[in-house]
C-alpha positions as CSV (number, residue, x, y, z in Angstrom):
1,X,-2.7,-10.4,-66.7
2,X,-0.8,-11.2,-63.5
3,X,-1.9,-13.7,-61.1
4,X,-2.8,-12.7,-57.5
5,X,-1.3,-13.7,-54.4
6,X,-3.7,-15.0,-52.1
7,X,-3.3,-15.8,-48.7
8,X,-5.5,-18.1,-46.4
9,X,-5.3,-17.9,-42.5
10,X,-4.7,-21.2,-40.9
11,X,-7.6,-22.4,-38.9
12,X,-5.0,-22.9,-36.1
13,X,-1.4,-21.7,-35.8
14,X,1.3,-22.7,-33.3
15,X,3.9,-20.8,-34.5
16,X,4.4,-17.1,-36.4
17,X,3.7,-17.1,-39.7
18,X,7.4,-15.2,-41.5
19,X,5.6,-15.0,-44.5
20,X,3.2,-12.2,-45.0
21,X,1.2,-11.5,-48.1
22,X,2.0,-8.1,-50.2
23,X,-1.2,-7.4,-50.0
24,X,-3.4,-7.0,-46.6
25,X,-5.6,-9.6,-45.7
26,X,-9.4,-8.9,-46.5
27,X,-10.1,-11.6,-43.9
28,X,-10.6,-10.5,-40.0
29,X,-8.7,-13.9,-38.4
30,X,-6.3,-12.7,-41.2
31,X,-5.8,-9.0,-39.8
32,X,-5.8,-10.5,-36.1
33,X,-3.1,-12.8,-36.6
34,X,-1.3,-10.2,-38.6
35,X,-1.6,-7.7,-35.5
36,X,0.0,-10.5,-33.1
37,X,2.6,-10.9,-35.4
38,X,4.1,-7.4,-34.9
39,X,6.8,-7.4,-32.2
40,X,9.3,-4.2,-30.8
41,X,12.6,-5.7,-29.8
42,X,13.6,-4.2,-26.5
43,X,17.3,-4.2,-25.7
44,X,18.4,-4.9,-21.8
45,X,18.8,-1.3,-21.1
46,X,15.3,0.1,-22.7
47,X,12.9,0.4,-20.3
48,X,9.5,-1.6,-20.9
49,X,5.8,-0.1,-20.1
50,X,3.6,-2.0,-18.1
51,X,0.0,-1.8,-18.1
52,X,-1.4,0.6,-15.0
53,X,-2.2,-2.5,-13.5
54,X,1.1,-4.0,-13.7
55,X,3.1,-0.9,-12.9
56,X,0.6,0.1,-9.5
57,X,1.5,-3.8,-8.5
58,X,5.0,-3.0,-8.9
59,X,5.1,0.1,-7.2
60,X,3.2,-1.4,-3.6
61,X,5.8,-4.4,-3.9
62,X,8.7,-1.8,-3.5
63,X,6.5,-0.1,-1.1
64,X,5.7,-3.1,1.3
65,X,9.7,-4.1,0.6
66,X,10.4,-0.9,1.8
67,X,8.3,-0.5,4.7
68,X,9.7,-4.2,5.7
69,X,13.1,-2.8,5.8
70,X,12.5,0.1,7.8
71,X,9.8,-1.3,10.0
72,X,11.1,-5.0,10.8
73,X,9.3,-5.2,14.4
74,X,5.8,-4.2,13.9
75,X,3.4,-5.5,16.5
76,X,-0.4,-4.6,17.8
77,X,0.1,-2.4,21.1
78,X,-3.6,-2.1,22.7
79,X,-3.8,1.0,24.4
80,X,-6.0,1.5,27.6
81,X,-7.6,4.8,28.8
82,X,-9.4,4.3,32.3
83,X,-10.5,7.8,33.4
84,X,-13.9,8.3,31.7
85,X,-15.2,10.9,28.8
86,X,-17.5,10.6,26.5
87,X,-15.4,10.8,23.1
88,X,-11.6,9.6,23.5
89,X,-9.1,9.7,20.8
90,X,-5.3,9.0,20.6
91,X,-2.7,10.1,18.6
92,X,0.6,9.8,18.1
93,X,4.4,9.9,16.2
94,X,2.9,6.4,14.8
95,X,0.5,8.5,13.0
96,X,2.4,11.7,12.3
97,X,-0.2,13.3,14.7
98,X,-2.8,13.8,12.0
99,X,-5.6,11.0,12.3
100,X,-7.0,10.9,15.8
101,X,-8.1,7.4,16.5
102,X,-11.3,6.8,18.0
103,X,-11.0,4.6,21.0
104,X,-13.9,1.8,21.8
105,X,-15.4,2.2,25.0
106,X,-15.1,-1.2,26.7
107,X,-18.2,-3.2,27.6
108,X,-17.3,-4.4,31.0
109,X,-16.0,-1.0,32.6
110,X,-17.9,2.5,32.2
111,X,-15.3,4.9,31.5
112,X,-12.3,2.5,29.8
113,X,-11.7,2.7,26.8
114,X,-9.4,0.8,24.3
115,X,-7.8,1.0,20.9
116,X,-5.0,-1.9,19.3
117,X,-2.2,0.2,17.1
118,X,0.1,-1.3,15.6
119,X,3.5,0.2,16.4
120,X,7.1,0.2,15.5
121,X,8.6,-1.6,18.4
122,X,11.9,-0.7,17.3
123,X,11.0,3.0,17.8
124,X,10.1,5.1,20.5
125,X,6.5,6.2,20.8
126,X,5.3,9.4,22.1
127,X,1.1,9.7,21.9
128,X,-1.3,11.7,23.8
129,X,-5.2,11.1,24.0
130,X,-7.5,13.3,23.2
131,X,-10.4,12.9,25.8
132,X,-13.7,15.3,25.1
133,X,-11.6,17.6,23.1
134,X,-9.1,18.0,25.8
135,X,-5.2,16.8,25.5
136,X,-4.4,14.8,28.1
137,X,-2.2,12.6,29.3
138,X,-2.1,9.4,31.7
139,X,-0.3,8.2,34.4
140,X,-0.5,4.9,33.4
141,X,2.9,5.7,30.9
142,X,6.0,7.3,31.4
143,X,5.8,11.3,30.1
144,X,8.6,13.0,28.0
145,X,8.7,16.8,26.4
146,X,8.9,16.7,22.5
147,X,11.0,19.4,20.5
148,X,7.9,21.8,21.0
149,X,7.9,21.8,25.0
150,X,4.6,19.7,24.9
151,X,4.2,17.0,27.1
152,X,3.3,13.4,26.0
153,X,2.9,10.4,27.3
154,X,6.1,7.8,25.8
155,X,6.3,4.1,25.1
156,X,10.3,3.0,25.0
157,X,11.3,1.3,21.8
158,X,11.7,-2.4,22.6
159,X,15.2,-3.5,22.5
């Protein structure tokens, strides 16, 4: 009768084991380290998949890198509306015109109302407030037409 091969895990291992028995393991430490043993070789041009994790990190990294690049002067620009209303709003190219900030009334002045944005200073800004569901603008700011014959008010890029 032929003898068996048996194989007994090491209670601790710091380094791979190259040797591994014909027949599986019955032991669970045994299947465990067998499973850590298994390895793909990746040449330099193969891509390698990240965990969701990993890759979403990635991803905001070249998206922070990217928005550094394009957007090197950001800064907080408070804007101030002084006329009254109940409900003001402002928007703006710095939002693409779609969000519609709420503005905080001010606590010392009935009818002023404020909002910090933080704004490419590099860029031209052309914003409008929105003051009980009325467009306005202020004379507080310099006024420009966009490419659609409205008129907004404008903050010069900062050169």
């Amino acid at each position: 009768m032929p003898s068996k091969l048996t194989a007994k895990a090491p209670a601790t291992t710091s380094h791979i084991a190259t040797n591994i028995p014909a027949t599986p393991a019955k032991s669970t430490t045994a299947k465990a380290n067998n499973a850590s043993v298994s390895a793909k070789a990746v040449s330099p041009d193969t891509s390698v998949k990240m965990a969701p994790q990993e890759q979403k990190k990635t991803q905001n990294e070249k998206v922070s890198m990217k928005q550094s690049k394009q957007s090197p002067e950001i800064a907080a620009y408070q804007f101030e509306w002084k006329h009254g209303g109940n409900d003001v709003k402002i928007t703006g190219t710095f939002d693409s015109w779609e969000k519609h900030l709420n503005m905080k009334k001010s606590p010392d002045n009935p009818g002023h109302f404020y909002l910090p944005v933080d704004l490419d200073q590099s860029k031209k800004t052309l914003f409008k407030f929105i003051v009980d569901g009325e467009w306005r603008c202020t004379d507080q700011f310099g006024t420009e037409y966009d490419s659609a014959g409205n008129l907004n008010n404008v903050l010069p890029a900062a050169h």
